[in-house]
Phi, psi and omega in degrees: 000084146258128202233026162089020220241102171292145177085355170322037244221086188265187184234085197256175211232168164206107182103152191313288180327303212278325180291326165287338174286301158356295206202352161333304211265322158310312170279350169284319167287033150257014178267138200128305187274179183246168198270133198220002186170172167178167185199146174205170205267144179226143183295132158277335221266315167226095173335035188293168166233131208253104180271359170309319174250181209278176176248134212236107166237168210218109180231139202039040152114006159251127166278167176221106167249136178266129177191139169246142152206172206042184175317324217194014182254093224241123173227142187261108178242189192210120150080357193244329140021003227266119194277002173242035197241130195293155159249149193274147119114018155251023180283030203248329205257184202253345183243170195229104180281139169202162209282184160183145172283349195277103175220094192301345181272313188251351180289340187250064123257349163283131178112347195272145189277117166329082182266005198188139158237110152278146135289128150233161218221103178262104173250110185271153167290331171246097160068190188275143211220131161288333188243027157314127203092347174279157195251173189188143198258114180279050120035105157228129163270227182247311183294346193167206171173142192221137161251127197260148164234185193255116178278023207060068169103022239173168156236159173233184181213127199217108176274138189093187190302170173259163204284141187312320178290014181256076327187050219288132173250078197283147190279159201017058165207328169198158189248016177256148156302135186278000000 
C-alpha cells in the first residue's frame, strides 16, 4: 500500500489477538498522557477527508497512526510518520492530499488527559455480518471519547459511546470483555 505518506509503512493485523498482542501494552500505557495533537489527510481543493489514510494522533510526543484496510485489516505504527512532510505521487489525481490538524470530531479532546485505550470487537447481534470481527481503537477521556473503526476498506472516526455490537476489551486491566 502505497499512498505517498513519508515514513508510511504499514503492517496489518487481523483480528482482536493479534492486535493486542501487537500492540496492547503500547497503547495501554498512553493512558495518562495528553492528546497534544492529531492530523489526518484532507483534500485541498474542498477540504474533504481522504479516510483512506492513516489517523495520527499524537500524544506528548508518542504518535499513535491508525489505518484499516480491506474488510478487516487495522495496522499500528508508532512514531514514524511524518506529517509535516508533502504527500507525494498524485499528480496523476484531480485532488491534492495534504495533513490537517483540522477536525470537528477531535479538536475539542486536545489537550485533554488520556484515561483508557479500549479495543473494540464488533460481533452483530443479528445474523450474519461481513464485518464481524473487525477491530476498532477506542479513546478515552474525561470530556468524551472517539474510536477510529473499519469504514469498510476506510477508517472511520466515531465520537460517544460504541455502538452495542461493539464488544469493548480494556486494556492492561482485563482480558474478558466488560
Amino acid at each position: 500500500m502505497s499512498i505517498g505518506i513519508s515514513g508510511f509503512e504499514p503492517t496489518f493485523l487481523v483480528g482482536l489477538e493479534a492486535v493486542r498482542e501487537e500492540h496492547g501494552r503500547r497503547l495501554a500505557a498512553l493512558g495518562g498522557r495528553r492528546l497534544t495533537g492529531f492530523a489526518v489527510v484532507r483534500f485541498i481543493e474542498n477540504g474533504e477527508w481522504f479516510a483512506d489514510c492513516p489517523v495520527v494522533l499524537n500524544f506528548d510526543g508518542v504518535q499513535v497512526e491508525i489505518c484499516h484496510y480491506k474488510l478487516d485489516e487495522l495496522s499500528i505504527g508508532w512514531n514514524s510518520i511524518d506529517t509535516t512532510a508533502v504527500i507525494g505521487g498524485w499528480e496523476w489525481f484531480e485532488l491534492t492530499p495534504a495533513w490537517s490538524g483540522a477536525d470537528e470530531r477531535l479538536e475539542s479532546l486536545v489537550g485533554q488527559e488520556l484515561r483508557e485505550v479500549v479495543l473494540l470487537e464488533w460481533r452483530p447481534t443479528r445474523g450474519n455480518d461481513l464485518a464481524d470481527g473487525t477491530v476498532a481503537v477506542e479513546f478515552v477521556f474525561d470530556a468524551g471519547r472517539f474510536h477510529i473503526g473499519n469504514g469498510l476498506d476506510e477508517n472511520s472516526i466515531d465520537v460517544g459511546e460504541a455502538h452495542p455490537d461493539l464488544v469493548r476489551y480494556r486494556l492492561g486491566r482485563c482480558t474478558q470483555p466488560d
